[in-house]
N, C-alpha and C positions, 0 to 999 in steps of 0.2 A: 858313690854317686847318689843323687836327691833323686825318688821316684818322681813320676808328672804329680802325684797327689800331694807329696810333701811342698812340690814348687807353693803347686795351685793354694796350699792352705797357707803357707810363708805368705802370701801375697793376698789374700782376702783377709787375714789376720792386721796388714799394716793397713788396709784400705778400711774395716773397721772402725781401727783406733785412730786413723784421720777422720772420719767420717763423725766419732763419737766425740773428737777433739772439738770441733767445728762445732756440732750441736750444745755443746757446754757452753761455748760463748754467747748463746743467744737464750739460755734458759737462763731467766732470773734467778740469784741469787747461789746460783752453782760454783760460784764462785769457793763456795763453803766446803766444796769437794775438792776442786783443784788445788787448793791452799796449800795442804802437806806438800805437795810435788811443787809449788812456787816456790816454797821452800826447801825441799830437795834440791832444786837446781842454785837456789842462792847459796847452800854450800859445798854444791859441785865448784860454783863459782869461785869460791873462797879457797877451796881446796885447790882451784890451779894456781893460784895467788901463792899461794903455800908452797905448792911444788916446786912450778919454778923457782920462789925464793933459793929454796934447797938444792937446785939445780944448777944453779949461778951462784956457788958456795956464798949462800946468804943463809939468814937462820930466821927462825917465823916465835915471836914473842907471843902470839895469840890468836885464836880467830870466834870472836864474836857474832852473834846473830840476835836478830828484834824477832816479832812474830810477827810485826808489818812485812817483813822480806825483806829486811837489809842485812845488809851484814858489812865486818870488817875483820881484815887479816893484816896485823901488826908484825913487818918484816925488818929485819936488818939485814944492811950490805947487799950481796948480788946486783945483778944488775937492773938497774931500774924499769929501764922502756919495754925488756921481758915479762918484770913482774907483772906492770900493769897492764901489760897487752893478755896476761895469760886468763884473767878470770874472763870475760866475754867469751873467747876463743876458746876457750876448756869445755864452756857448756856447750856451744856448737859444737866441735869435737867428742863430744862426748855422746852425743846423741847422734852424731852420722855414725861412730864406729862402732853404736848398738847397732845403728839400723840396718847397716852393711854383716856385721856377723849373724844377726838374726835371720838372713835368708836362710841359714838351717838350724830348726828347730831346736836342735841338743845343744847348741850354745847356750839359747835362753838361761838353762840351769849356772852355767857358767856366769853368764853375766851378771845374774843375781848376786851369786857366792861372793862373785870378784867387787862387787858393787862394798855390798853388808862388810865385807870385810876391811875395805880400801873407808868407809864411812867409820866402823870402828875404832879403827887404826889411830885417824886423823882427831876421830874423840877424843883418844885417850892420851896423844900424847900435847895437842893445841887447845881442846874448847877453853876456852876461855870467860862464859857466861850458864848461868842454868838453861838458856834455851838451845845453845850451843851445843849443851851434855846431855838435855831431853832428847832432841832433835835425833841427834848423833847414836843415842844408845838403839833408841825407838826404833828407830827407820834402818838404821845399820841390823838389827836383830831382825827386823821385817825379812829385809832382802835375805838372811841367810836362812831364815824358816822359808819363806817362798823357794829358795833354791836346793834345800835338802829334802822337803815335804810336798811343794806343790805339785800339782799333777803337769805334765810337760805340756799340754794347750794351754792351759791356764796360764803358767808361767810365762811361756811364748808370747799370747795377750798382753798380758799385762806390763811386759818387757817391751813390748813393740809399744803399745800405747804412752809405757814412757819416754820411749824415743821421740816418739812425734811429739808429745809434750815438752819437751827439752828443748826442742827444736824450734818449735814456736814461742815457748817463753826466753827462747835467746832472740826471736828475730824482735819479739815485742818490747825486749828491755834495751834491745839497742835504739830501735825507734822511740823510746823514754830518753835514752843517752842523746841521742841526738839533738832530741827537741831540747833538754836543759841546757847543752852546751851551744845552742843557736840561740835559745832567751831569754836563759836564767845560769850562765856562767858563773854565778858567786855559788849554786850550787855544789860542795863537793861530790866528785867521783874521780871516775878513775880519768878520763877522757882532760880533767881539770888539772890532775895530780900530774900530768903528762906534760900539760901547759904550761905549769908551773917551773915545771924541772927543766923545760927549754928557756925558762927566763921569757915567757911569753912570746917568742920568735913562732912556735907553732899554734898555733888557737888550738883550743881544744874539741872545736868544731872539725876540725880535722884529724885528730887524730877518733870521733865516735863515725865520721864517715869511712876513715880509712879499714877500721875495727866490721863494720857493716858489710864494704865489699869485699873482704875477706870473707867473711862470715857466709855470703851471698854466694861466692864462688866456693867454698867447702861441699855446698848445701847442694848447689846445682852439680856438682862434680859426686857425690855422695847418691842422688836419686840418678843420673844417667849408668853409674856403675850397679847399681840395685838392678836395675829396667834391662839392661843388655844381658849382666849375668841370669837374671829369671829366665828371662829368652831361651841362653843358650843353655840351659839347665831341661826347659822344659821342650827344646828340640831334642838332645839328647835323649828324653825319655819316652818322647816320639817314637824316635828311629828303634829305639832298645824294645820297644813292646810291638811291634806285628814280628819280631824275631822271637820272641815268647810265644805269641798267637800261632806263627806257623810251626814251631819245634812241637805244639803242645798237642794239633792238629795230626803234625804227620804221626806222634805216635800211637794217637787212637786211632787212625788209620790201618794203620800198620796191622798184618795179620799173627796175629798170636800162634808160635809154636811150641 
């Protein structure tokens, strides 16, 4: 059971890294900061791309990345409307179900480990370009020195703050997807690749809206199970401490024989 103190820090820790999320967007040029983690998430992205391929016994020929933030994952077979629905949905997923295990702190080390190493992995057996294999060794070896070495607040931080950043660079890349497939459809993505493969019966305006309130509804479903469990984590710890206050009471009370 999480004491009231661990709740209260779990939860000033994500209010933080939202807080310092928000402030980055309005500081010039901070952009310079964010970048690694834009890129972090474009090959979370790629990596669900990948997964599912492998999921939907298909096989993944490559996965590429620019240091604009693009990237691309060369798939054969499986099934299609999976593949490309997976990269958007990976990184929202991937950022509520940091944010949801982070409410106790000893995960953080996990999440890292499992991070570094799941980025490794994917290096080793797809990259497919130098920034692919920079990116991949770099940030893959990050996460597993943060998670064997870093102090556990720290790690915790910095875990949570990538949560919330993943989570916002998923809502912003959708509202990017949207806008191209509302007014510049000859742009490829994946929302286009979709369209395509329906023989244009589906716009691909509708498949980056569809992608969205999915996305929208993980997010709201991911912060109401955050909020009720703090709650009842931090009633719990409530009720558990005047039961310590008074055991601790009566036995200094208590006459010594």
């Amino acid at each position: 059971m999480q004491s009231r103190s661990e709740v209260k820090d779990s939860f000033m820790l994500l209010l933080l890294a939202s807080v310092l999320t928000v402030v980055l967007w309005f500081i010039p040029f901070a952009g310079v900061i964010t970048h690694p983690i834009t890129l972090f998430v474009t090959y979370i992205h790629e990596i669900g791309h990948a997964l599912m391929a492998l999921a939907t016994s298909g096989g993944v020929s490559r996965i590429t990345l620019d240091w604009n933030g693009n990237g691309l994952t060369e798939a054969m077979g499986g099934l299609g409307l999976l593949i490309s629905s997976a990269g958007y949905l990976s990184t929202t997923l991937y950022g509520a179900g940091l944010l949801l295990g982070l409410r106790r702190p000893a995960f953080a080390r996990f999440a890292s480990l499992g991070t570094g190493a799941l980025l490794l992995l994917m290096t080793l057996l797809f990259a497919g370009n130098g920034v692919a294999w920079i990116l991949g060794l770099l940030i893959g070896s990050g996460f597993l020195a943060l998670g064997l070495k870093g102090k556990v607040k720290v790690t915790h931080f910095l875990m949570s703050f990538l949560a919330v950043q993943c989570l916002f660079n998923a809502a912003f890349d959708l509202l990017t997807l949207m806008y191209l497939s509302a007014f510049n459809p000859a742009v490829r993505t994946d929302a286009q690749n979709m369209a395509n493969a329906t023989g244009g019966f589906i716009p691909s305006i509708v498949w980056a809206v569809g992608w969205s309130i999915l996305s929208v509804g993980v997010l709201i479903a991911t912060l109401l199970i955050y909020y009720r469990s703090l709650r009842a984590r931090s009633a719990i710890a409530d009720a558990a401490d005047p039961l310590l206050i008074s055991d601790s009471s009566a036995k200094s009370a208590s006459p010594s024989l």
